[in-house]
PATIPA-131464 format. One record per residue: x negated, y negated, z of N, C-alpha, C in turn; residue in three letters; residue number from 1. Coordinates in steps of 0.05 Angstrom, whole numbers. Example, Ala and Ser with C-alpha at 12.3 -4.5 7.8 and 13.67 -1.06 7.14 Angstrom:
# PATIPA-131464
   n.xx   n.yy   n.zz  ca.xx  ca.yy  ca.zz   c.xx   c.yy   c.zz type seq
   -264    114    156   -246     90    156   -264     66    156  ala   1
   -257     45    142   -273     21    143   -258     -1    157  ser   2
***
This chain:
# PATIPA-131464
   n.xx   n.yy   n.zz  ca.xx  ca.yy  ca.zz   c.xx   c.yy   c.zz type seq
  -2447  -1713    850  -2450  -1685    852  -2479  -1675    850  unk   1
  -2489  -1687    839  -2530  -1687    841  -2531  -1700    846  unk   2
  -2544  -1677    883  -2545  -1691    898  -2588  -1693    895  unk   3
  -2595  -1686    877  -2626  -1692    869  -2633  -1717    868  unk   4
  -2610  -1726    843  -2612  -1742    820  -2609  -1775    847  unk   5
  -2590  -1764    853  -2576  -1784    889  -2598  -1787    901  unk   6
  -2616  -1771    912  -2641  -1775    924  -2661  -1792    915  unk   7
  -2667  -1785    893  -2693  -1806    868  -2677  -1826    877  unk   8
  -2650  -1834    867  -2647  -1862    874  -2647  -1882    890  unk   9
  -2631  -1867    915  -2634  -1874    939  -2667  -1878    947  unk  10
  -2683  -1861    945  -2713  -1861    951  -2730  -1882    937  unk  11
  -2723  -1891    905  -2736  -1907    892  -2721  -1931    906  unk  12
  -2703  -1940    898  -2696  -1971    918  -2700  -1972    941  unk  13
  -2699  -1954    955  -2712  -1964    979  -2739  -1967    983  unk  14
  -2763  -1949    967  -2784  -1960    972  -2794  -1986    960  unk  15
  -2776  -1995    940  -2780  -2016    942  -2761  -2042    962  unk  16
  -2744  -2034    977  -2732  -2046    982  -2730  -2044   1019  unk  17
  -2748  -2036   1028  -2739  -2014   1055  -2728  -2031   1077  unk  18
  -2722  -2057   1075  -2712  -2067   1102  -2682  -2070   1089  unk  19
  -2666  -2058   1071  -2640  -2064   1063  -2633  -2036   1090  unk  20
  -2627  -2041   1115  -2618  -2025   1124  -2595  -2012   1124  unk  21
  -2576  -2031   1110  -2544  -2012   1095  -2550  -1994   1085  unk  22
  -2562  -1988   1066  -2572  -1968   1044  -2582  -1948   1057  unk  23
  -2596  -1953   1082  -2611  -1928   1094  -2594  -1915   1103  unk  24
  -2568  -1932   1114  -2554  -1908   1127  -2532  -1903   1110  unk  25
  -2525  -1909   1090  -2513  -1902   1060  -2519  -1867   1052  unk  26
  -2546  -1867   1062  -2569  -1853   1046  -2558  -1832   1070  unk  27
  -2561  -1841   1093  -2562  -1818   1114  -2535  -1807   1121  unk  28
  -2506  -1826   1118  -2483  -1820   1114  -2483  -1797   1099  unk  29
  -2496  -1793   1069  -2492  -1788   1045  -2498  -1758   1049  unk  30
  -2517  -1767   1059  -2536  -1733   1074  -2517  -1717   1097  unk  31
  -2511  -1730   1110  -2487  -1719   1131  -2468  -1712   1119  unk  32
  -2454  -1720   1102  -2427  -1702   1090  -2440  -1680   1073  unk  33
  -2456  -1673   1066  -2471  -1653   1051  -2478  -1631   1083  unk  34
  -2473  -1634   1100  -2480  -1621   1125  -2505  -1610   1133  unk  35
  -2522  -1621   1117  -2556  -1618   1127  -2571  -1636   1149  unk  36
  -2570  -1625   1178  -2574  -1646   1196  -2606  -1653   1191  unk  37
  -2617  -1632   1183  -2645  -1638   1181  -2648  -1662   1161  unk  38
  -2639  -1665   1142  -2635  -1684   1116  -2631  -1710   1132  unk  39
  -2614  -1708   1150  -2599  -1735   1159  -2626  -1744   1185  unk  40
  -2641  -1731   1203  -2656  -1741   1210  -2680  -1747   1194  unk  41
  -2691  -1731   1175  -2705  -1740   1159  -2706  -1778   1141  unk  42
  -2681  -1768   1135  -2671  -1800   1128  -2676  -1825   1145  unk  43
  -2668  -1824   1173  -2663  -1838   1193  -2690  -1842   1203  unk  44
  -2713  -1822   1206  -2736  -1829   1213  -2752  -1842   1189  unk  45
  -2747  -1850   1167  -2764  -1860   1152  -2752  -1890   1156  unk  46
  -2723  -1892   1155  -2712  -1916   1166  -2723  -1931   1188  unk  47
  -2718  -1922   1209  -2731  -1930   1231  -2768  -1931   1225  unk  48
  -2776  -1923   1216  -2807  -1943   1198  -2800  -1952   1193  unk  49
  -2782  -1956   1164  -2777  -1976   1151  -2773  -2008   1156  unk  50
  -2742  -1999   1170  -2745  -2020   1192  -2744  -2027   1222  unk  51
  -2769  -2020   1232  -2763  -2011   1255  -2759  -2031   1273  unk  52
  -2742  -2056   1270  -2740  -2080   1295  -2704  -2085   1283  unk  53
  -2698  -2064   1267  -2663  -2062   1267  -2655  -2048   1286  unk  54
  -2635  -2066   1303  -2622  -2049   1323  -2600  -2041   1307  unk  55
  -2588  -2049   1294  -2561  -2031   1279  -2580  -1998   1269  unk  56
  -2597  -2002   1260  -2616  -1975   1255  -2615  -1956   1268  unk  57
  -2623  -1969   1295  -2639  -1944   1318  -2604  -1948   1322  unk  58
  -2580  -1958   1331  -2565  -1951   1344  -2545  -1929   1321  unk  59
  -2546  -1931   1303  -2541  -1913   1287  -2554  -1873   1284  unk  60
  -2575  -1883   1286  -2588  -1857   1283  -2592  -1851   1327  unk  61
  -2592  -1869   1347  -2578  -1853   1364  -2547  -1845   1369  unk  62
  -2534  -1850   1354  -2509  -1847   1347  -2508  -1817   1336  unk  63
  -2515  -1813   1313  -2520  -1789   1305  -2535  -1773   1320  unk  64
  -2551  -1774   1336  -2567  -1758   1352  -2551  -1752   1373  unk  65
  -2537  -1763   1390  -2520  -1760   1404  -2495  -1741   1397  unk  66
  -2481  -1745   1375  -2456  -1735   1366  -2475  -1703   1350  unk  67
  -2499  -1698   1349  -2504  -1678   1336  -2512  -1666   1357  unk  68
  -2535  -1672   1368  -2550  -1656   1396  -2535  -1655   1418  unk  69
  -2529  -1672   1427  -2514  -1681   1458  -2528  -1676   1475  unk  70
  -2554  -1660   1479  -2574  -1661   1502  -2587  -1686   1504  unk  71
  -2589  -1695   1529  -2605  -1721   1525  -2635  -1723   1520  unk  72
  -2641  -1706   1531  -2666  -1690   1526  -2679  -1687   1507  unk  73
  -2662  -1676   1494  -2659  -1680   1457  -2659  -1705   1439  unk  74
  -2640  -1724   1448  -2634  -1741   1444  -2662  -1760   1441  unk  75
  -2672  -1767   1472  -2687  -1787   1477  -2713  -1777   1456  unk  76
  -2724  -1751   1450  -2743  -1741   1431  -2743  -1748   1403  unk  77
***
């Protein structure tokens, strides 16, 4: 229910941890049922630094980009 307190955590293990790419999208799941899309790409682009040679990653967060934007236009940006 703190969803703050959820953040620190998620944010401290992963910076130490940033190629656990389950967790990133744990994190960005987590953010999406809270309905803040901005949150959820926020999440997803630190991921994709994080780890950026996970294809489960990028196909996840174009997954979400897709099912949220639907312009491709959008999308491919």
């Amino acid at each position: 229910n703190n969803i703050l307190k959820i953040r620190r955590v998620y944010d401290a293990f992963l910076a130490e941890f940033p190629l656990c790419y389950g967790y990133w999208k744990k994190y960005a799941d987590h953010e999406a049922r809270l309905g803040t899309a901005d949150k959820v790409v926020e999440v997803y682009e630190r991921a994709v630094q994080g780890v950026t040679y996970s294809v489960d990653m990028w196909l996840h967060y174009c997954i979400f980009a897709i099912s949220t934007y639907g312009d491709p236009d959008t999308v491919r940006r």
